[in-house]
C-alpha positions in Angstrom: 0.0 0.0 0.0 1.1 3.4 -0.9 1.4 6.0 1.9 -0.9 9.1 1.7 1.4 12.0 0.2 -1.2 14.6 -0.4 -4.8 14.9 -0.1 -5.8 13.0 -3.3 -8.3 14.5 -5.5 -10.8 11.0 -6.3 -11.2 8.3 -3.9 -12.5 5.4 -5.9 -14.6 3.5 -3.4 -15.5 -0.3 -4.4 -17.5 -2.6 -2.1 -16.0 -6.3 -2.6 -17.8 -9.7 -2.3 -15.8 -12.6 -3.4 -15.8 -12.2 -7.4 -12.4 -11.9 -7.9 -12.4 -11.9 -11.8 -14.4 -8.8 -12.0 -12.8 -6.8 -9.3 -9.5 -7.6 -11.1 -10.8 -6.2 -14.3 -12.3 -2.7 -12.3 -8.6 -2.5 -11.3 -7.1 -2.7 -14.4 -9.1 -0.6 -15.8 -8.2 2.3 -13.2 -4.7 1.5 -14.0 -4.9 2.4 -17.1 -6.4 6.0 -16.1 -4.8 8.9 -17.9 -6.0 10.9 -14.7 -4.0 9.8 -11.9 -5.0 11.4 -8.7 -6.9 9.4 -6.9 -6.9 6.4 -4.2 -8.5 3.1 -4.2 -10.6 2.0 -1.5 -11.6 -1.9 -1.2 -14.5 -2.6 2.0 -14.5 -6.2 1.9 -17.9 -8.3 2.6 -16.4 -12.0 1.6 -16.6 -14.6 4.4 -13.2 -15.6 3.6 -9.6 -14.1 2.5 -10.1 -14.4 -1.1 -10.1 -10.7 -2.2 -7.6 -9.9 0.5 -5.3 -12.1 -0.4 -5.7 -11.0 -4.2 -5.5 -7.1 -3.4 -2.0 -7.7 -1.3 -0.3 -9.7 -4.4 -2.0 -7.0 -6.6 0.3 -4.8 -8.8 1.5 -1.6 -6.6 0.4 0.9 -9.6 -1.8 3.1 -7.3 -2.7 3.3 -3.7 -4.9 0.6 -3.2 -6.2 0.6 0.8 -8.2 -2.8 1.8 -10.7 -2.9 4.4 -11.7 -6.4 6.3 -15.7 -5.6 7.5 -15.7 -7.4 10.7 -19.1 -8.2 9.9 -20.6 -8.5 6.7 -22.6 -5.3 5.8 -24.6 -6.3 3.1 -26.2 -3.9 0.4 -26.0 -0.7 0.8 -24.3 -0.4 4.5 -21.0 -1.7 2.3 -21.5 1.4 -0.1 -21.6 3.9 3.0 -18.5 1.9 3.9 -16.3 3.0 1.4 -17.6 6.1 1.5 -16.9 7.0 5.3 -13.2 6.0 4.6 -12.5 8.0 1.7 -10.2 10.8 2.0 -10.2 12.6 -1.5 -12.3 15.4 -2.0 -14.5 13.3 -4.4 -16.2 9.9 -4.0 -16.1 7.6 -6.7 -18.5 4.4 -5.7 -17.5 1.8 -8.3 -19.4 -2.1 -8.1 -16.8 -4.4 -8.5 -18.4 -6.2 -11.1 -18.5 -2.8 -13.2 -15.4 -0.8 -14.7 -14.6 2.2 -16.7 -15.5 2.4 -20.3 -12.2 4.3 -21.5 -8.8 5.1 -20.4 -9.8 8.7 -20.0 -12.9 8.1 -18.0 -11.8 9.9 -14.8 -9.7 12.5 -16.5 -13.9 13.1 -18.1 -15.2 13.7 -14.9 -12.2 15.6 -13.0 -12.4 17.8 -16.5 -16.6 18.3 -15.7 -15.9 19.5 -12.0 -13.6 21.7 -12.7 -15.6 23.5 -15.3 -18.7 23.2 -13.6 -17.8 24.8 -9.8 -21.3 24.7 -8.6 -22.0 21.0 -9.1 -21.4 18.6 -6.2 -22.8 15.5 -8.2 -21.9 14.5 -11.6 -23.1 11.5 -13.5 -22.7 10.5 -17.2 -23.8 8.0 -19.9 -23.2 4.3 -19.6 -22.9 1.1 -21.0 -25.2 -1.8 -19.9 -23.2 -4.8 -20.5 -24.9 -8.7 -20.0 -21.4 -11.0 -20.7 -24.0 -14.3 -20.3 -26.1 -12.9 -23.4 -23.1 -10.9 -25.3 -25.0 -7.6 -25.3 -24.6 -3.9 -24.9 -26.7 -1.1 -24.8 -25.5 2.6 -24.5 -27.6 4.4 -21.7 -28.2 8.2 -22.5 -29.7 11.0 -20.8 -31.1 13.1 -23.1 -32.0 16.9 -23.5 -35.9 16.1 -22.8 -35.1 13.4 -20.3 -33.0 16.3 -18.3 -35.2 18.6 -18.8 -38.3 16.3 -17.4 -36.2 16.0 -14.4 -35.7 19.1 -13.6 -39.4 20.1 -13.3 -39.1 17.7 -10.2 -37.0 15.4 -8.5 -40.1 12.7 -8.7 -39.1 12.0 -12.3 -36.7 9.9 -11.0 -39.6 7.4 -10.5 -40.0 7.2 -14.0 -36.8 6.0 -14.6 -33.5 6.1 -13.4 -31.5 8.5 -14.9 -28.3 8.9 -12.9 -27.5 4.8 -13.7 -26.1 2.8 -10.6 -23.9 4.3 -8.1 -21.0 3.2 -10.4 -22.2 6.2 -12.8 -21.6 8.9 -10.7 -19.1 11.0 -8.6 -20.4 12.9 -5.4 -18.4 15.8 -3.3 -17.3 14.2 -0.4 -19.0 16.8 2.0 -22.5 16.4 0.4 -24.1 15.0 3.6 -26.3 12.1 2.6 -25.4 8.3 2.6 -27.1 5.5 1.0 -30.2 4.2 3.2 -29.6 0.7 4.5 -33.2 0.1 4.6 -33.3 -0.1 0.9 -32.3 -2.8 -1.4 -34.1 -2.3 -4.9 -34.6 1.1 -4.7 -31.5 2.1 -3.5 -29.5 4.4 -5.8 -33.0 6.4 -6.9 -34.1 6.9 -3.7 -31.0 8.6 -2.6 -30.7 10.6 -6.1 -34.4 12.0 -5.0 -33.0 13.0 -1.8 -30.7 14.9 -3.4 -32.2 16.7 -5.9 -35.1 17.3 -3.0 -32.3 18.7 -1.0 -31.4 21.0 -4.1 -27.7 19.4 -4.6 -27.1 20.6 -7.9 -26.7 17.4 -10.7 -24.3 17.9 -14.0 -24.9 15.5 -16.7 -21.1 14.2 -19.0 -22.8 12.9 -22.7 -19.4 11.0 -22.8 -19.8 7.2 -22.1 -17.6 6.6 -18.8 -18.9 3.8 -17.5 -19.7 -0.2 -18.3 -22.6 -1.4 -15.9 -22.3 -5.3 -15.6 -25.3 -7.2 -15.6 -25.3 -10.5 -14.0 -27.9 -13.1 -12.4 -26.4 -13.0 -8.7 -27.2 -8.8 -8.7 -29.4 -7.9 -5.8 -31.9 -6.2 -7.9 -32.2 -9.4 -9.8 -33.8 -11.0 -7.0 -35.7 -8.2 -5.7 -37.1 -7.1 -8.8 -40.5 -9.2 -8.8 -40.3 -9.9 -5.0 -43.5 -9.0 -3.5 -42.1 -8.4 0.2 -39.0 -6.1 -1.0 -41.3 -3.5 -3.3 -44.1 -3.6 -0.5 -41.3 -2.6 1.7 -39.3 -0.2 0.6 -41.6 1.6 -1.5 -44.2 2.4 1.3 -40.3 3.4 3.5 -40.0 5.5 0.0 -43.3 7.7 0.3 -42.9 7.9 3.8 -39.5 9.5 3.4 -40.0 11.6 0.9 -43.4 12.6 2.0 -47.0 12.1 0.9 -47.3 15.2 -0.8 -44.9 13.7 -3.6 -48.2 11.9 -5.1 -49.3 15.0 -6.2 -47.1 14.7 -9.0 -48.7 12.7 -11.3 -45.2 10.8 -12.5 -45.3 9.6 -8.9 -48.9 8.5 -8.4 -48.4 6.7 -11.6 -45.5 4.8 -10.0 -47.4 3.6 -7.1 -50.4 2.7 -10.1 -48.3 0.6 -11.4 -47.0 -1.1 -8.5 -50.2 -1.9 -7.1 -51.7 -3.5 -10.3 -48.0 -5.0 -11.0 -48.5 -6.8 -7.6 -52.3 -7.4 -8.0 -53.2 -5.8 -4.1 -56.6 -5.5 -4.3 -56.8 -3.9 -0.4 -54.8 -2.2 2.0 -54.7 -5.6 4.0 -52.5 -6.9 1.0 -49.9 -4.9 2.0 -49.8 -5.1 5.6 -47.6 -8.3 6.0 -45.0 -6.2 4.6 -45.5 -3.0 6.1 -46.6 -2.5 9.3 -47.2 1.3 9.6 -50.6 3.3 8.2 -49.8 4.1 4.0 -51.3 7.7 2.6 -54.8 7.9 2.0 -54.3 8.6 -1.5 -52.9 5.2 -1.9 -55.8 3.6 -0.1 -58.3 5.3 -2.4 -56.0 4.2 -5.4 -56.2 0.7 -4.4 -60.3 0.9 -4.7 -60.0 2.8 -7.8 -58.1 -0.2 -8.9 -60.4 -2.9 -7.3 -63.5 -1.5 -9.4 -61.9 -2.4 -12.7 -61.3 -6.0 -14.5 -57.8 -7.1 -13.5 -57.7 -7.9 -17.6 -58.3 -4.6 -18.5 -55.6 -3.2 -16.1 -53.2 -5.5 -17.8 -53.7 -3.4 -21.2 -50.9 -0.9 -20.9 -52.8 1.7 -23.2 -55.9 1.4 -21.1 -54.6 0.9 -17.6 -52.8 4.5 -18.4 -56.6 6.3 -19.0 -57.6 4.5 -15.9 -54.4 5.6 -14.0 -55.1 9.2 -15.1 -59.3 9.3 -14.4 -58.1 8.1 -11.0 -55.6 10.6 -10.3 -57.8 13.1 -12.0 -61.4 12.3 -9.7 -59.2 12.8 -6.9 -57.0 16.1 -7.7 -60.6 17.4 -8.4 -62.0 16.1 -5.1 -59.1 17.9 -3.4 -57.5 14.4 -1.9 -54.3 15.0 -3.9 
């Protein structure tokens, strides 16, 4: 390990569990960085030595710093990890089973915050990349898409725009960590609560990033899981408060959950979360519960219902 000379200006943070092939092509691929100041971070979650005994016989090209969690952390609490131990004045949150797209990646995004003062969080375009299936598919954020987002921070509901944490680099003094209650939701969730909390966002059209796709991904298995999306979605409007429904990208996310998950009753979703949800939300549900379950299915048609519903009750004053 290389000793700390100078405050370094990136501190590439990457939460390890146990697959060693990936995390040795994320390295390499900062090795070969044209942009060169910056520190490596590894918070280990294996239940055995493997990447530790990989990252001390790794090449000594950078200063590589290897953390042991005493006990595992799990998704996201490993995230925060990293980031509590980073020194740099920038936090760079890589998944070890993604990696930079070009050799000039980081010199792209030190190049964006040094033009662009005012920002605190810069994220960029990406490459989703599925090995198994041998496909790609460049991920853009477009004029319209950015400009859709900045009406309100509850377009992030209607899709993701940042990427995964790997996409983006965050000022280490911004105040917010990842919350550990979340699994699915994670990295949207916390991009809301930064845009609600008016940290200003800059978008690099360059492609910086390659996401990996990959079966043993937590949101792989959380996707379509009844329990999780109950969960953290109800933790979701609770945190960001109920008067987010009133935008009508948001009401249409918790439309589509509902029928996604077929609850026909407030009851359905008490086994997953204990606490009272919004009354909008209950008077959604019955909305739903008065139509064919076929005819919700229609995407065309389910949209006119969604917007009737949310329509009846923005003129009945519930929203």
């Amino acid at each position: 390990m290389q000793p700390i000379t100078h405050q370094y200006f990136i501190s590439i943070c990457i939460p390890a569990y146990k697959r060693i092939t990936d995390l040795e092509k994320l390295l390499d691929s900062i090795g070969r960085q044209t942009f060169t100041d910056f520190e490596v971070i590894v918070t280990d979650d294996s239940p055995d030595d493997t990447v530790k005994n990989f990252c001390n016989n790794y090449p000594n090209k950078f200063r590589l710093v290897y953390y042991k969690n005493q006990v595992a952390l799990g998704t996201p609490e490993n995230w925060n990890e990293g980031i509590r131990k980073a020194t740099a004045l920038w936090v760079k949150l890589m998944h070890d089973d993604d990696y930079f797209a070009t050799n000039n990646s980081l010199a792209l995004f030190a190049r964006a915050i040094k033009k662009n003062s005012t920002a605190q969080v810069f994220y960029g375009a990406f490459i989703f990349e599925n090995a198994a299936k041998n496909s790609k598919k460049v991920i853009k954020c477009n004029w319209y898409d950015r400009f859709f987002l900045s009406l309100s921070p509850y377009h992030m509901l209607r899709r993701n725009y940042f990427g995964n944490p790997s996409c983006i680099i965050i000022k280490k003094e911004v105040p917010y960590l990842y919350d550990n209650r979340f699994k699915y939701i994670v990295d949207f969730a916390f991009y809301i609560e930064l845009l609600q909390n008016n940290i200003k966002c800059c978008y690099i059209p360059e492609v910086l990033i390659h996401v990996g796709l990959n079966d043993e991904q937590v949101t792989n298995y959380t996707y379509k899981n009844i329990a999780v999306q109950m969960y953290e979605n109800h933790v979701l409007i609770e945190k960001i408060g109920e008067k987010t429904l009133k935008n009508i990208v948001a009401f249409d996310y918790y439309w589509r959950i509902y029928r996604n998950f077929n609850i026909t009753s407030p009851q359905d979703i008490e086994p997953y979360y204990k606490e009272n949800i919004p009354t909008v939300l209950k008077q959604l549900i019955t909305f739903q519960q008065s139509l064919s379950p076929q005819l919700l299915k229609i995407g065309l048609l389910s949209k006119l219902f969604m917007f009737s519903c949310y329509s009846q009750l923005r003129i009945a004053g519930k929203l």
